[in-house]
C-alpha positions as CSV (number, residue, x, y, z in Angstrom):
1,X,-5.5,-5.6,-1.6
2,X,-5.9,-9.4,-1.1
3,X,-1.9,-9.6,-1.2
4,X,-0.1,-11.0,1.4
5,X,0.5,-8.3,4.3
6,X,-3.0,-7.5,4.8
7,X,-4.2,-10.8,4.4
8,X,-1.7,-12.0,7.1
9,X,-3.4,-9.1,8.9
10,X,-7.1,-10.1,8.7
11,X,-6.6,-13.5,9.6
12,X,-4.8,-13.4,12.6
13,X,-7.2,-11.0,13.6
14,X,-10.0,-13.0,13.0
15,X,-8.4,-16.3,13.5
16,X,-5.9,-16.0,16.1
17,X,-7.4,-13.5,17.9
18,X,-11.4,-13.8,17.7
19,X,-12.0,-10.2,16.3
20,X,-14.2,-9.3,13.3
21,X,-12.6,-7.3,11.3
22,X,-14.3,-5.6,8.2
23,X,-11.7,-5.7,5.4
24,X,-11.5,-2.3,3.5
25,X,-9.7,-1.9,0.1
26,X,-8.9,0.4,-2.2
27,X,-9.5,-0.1,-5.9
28,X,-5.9,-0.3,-7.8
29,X,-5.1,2.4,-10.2
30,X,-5.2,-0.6,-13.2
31,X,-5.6,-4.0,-11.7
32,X,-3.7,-6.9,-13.0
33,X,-5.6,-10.5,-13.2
34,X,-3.9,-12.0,-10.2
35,X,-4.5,-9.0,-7.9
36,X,-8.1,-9.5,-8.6
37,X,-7.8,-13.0,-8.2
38,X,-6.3,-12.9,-4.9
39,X,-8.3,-10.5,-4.0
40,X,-11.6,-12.8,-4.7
41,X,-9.4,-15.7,-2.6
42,X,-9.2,-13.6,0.3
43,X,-12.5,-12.6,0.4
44,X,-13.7,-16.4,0.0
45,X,-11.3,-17.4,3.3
46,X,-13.7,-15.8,4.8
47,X,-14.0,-12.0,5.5
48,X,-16.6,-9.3,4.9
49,X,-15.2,-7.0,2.5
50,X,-16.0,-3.3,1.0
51,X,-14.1,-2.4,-2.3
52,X,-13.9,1.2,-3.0
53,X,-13.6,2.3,-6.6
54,X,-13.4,6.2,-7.2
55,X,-14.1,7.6,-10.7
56,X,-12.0,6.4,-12.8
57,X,-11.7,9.8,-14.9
58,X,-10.2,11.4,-12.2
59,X,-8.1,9.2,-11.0
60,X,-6.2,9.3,-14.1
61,X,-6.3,13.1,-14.1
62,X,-4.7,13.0,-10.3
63,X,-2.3,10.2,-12.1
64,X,-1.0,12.3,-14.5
65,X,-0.8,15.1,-12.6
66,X,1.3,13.4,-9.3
67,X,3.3,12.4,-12.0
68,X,4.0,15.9,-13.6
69,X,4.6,17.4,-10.1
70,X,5.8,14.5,-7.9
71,X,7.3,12.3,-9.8
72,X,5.0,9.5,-8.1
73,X,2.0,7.9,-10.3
74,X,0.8,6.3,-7.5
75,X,-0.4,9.3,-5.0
76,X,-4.3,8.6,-6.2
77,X,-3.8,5.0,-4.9
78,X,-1.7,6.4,-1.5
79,X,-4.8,8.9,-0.9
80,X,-7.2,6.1,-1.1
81,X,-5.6,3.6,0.2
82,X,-4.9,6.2,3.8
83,X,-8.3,7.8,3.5
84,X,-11.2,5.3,2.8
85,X,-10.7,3.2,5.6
86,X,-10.9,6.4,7.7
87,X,-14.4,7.3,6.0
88,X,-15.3,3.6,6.4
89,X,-14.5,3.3,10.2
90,X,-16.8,6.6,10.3
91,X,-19.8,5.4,8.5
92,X,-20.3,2.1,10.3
93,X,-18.5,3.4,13.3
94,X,-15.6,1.2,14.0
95,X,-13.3,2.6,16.7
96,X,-9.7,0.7,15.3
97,X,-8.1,0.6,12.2
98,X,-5.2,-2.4,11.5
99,X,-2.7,-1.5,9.7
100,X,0.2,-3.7,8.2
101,X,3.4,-2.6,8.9
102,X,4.7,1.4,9.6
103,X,6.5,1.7,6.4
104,X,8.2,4.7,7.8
105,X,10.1,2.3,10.6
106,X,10.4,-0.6,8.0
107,X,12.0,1.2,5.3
108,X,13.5,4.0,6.3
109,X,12.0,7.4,7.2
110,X,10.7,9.4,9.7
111,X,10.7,8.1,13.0
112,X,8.4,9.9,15.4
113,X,6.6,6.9,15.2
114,X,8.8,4.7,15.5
115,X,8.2,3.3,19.2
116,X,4.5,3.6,19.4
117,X,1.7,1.6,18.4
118,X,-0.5,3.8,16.4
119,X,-0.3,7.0,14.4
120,X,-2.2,10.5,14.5
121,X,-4.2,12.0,12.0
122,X,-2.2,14.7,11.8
123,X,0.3,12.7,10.2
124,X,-1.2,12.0,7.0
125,X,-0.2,14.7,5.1
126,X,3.6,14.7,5.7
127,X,4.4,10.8,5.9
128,X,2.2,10.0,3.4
129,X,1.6,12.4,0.5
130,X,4.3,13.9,0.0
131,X,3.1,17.3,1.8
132,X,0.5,17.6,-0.7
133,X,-2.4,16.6,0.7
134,X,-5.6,16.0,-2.1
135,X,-6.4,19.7,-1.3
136,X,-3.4,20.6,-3.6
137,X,-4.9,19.5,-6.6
138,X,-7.9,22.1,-6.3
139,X,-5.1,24.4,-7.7
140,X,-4.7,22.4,-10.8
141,X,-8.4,22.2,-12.4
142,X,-10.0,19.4,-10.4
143,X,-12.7,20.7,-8.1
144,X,-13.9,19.7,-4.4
145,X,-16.7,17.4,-5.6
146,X,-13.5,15.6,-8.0
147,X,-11.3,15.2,-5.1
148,X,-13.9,14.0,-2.3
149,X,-13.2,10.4,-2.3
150,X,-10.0,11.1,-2.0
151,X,-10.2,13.6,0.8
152,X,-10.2,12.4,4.9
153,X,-13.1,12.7,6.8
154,X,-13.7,15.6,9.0
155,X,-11.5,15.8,12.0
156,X,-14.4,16.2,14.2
157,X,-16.2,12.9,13.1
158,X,-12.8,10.9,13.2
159,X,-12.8,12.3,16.8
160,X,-16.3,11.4,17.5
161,X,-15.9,8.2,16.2
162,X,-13.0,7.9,18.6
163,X,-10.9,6.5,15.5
164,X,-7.6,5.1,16.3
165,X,-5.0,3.6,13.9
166,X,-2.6,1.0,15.0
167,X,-0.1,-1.1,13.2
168,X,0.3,-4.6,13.3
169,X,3.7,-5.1,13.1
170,X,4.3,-2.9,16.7
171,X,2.9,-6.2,17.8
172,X,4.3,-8.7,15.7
173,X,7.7,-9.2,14.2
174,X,7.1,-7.8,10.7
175,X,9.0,-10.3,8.2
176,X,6.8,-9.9,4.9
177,X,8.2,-13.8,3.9
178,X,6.6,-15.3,6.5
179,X,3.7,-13.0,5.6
180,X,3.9,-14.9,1.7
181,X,3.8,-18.4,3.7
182,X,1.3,-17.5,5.5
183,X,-1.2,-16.4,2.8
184,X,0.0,-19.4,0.6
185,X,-1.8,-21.7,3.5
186,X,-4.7,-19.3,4.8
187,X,-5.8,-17.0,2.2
188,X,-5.1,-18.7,-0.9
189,X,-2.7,-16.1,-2.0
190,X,-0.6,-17.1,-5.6
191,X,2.1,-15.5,-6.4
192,X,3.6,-14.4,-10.4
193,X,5.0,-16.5,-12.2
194,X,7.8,-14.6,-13.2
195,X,9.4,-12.2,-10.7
196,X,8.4,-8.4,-10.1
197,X,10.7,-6.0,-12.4
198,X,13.0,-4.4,-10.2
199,X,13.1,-6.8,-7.8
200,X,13.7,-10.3,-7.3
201,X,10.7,-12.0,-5.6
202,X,7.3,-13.2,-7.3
203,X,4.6,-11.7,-4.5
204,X,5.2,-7.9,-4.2
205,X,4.1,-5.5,-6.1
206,X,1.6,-7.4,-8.1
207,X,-1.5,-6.0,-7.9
208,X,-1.4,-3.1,-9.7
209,X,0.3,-2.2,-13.1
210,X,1.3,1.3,-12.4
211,X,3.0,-0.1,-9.5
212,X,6.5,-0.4,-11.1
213,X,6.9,2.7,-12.4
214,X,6.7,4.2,-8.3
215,X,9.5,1.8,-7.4
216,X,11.5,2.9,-10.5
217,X,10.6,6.5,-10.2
218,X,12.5,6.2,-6.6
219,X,15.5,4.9,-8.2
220,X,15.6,7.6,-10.2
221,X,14.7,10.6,-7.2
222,X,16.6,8.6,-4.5
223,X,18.9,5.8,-5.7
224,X,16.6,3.5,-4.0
225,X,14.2,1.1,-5.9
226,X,12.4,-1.3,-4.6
227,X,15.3,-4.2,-4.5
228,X,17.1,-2.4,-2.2
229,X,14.0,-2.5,0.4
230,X,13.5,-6.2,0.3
231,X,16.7,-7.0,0.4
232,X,17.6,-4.8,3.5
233,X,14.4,-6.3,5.1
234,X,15.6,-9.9,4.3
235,X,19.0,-8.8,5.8
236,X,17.5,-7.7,9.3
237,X,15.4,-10.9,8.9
238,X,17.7,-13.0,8.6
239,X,16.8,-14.4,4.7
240,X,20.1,-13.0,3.4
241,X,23.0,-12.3,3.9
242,X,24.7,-8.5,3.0
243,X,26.4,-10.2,0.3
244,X,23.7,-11.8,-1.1
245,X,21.6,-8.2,-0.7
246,X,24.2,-6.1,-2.3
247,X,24.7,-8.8,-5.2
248,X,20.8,-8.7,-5.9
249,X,20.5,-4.9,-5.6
250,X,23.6,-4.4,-7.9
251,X,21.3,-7.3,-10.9
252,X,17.8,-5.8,-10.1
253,X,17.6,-1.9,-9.0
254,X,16.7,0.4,-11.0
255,X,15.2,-2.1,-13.4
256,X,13.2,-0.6,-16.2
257,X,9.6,-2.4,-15.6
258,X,9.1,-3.4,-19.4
259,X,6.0,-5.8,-18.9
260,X,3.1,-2.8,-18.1
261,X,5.0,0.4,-19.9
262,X,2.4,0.8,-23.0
263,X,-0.4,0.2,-20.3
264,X,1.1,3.0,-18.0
265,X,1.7,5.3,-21.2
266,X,-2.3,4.4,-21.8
267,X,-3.4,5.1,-18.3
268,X,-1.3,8.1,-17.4
């Protein structure tokens, strides 16, 4: 996305560790101006880059329906953003995809994966949408020829292609501060102005301006919003204290995000 996890990502690959990655992104549901704009800095610090934007028609049809059934906005974004660089590492046949961190072992979830390096496939489906894969959707008016940049690639040509998925934070402490540093020096990453809704910090969660309402959506399914993942994070890292984290969940969670609600109403 240009913001500061993957960034930190591509340039230690490329910088620290003399690879050449190919940096892959999906297109936001509704971009804000500084995702785009840290997006264009990234890109200008040096990297090759391929922006995928699916139609735009339905991706608001998937929108509104993920938020109907779901309760999640944001699946179209979490199909692309887990499926084009699959079709992109098959096309121009790249062998490793880099991942940030294994949100399942950072924030709490499943953890078969929890002390390995990479991922399967096979995966996709249950850590990642929900159970209910783009397939689903075929049931609910949008056809195969709608849903295919959303779709994975065949499991044969991942196969051929010998694809294999691998997270960068197996490898690297994963302390997404540091990450903001990082970016501020390398990548020419800005953060908001004001901080995210919902949170306290100014450089998550700014790229997109559906994004708050899948943080706030949580809060309302699971009690957890997207406060009380930073500050458990900053706890294990050492930012925080618990005091400090449950003061700043207790202000922030479960904050209503005001600043893009007529612009979600207009998008969903």
């Amino acid at each position: 996305s240009g913001g500061k996890d993957g960034g930190f990502v591509a340039h230690q690959l490329k910088y620290k560790y003399g690879m050449n990655p190919l940096a892959v992104t999906w297109s936001p549901l509704n971009a804000t101006g500084i995702g785009r704009q840290n997006l264009d800095a990234f890109i200008a610090s040096g990297f090759d880059h391929i922006l995928g934007t699916p139609n735009r028609k339905v991706t608001r049809q998937i929108t509104n329906l993920a938020f109907k059934h779901v309760g999640d906005p944001f699946q179209p974004f979490i199909y692309g953003q887990t499926n084009f660089p699959l079709h992109m590492a098959v096309k121009y046949k790249v062998p490793l995809i880099m991942y940030g961190e294994n949100g399942e072992v950072e924030y709490g979830g499943d953890m078969e994966n929890a002390f390995r390096p990479d991922r399967t496939v096979k995966n996709h489906d249950k850590h990642y949408f929900s159970g209910l894969p783009p397939e689903f959707w075929l049931e609910h008016g949008l056809s195969d020829a709608d849903l295919k940049s959303f779709m994975a690639p065949r499991h044969e040509e991942i196969t051929k292609n010998k694809t294999k998925i691998h997270f960068f934070g197996y490898y690297k402490f994963w302390d997404p501060q540091e990450n903001f540093y990082y970016c501020t020096k390398n990548t020419g990453f800005t953060a908001n102005p004001e901080r995210t809704e919902g949170t306290y910090s100014k450089y998550a969660s700014l790229d997109d301006r559906c994004d708050g309402f899948h943080y706030y959506l949580s809060f309302i399914k699971f009690g957890i919003g997207r406060a009380t993942s930073d500050t458990a994070h900053e706890i294990r890292d050492g930012k925080i204290t618990r005091e400090e984290g449950m003061a700043l969940v207790k202000k922030y969670d479960g904050e209503f995000p005001h600043k893009y609600f007529h612009d979600f109403l207009e998008y969903c």
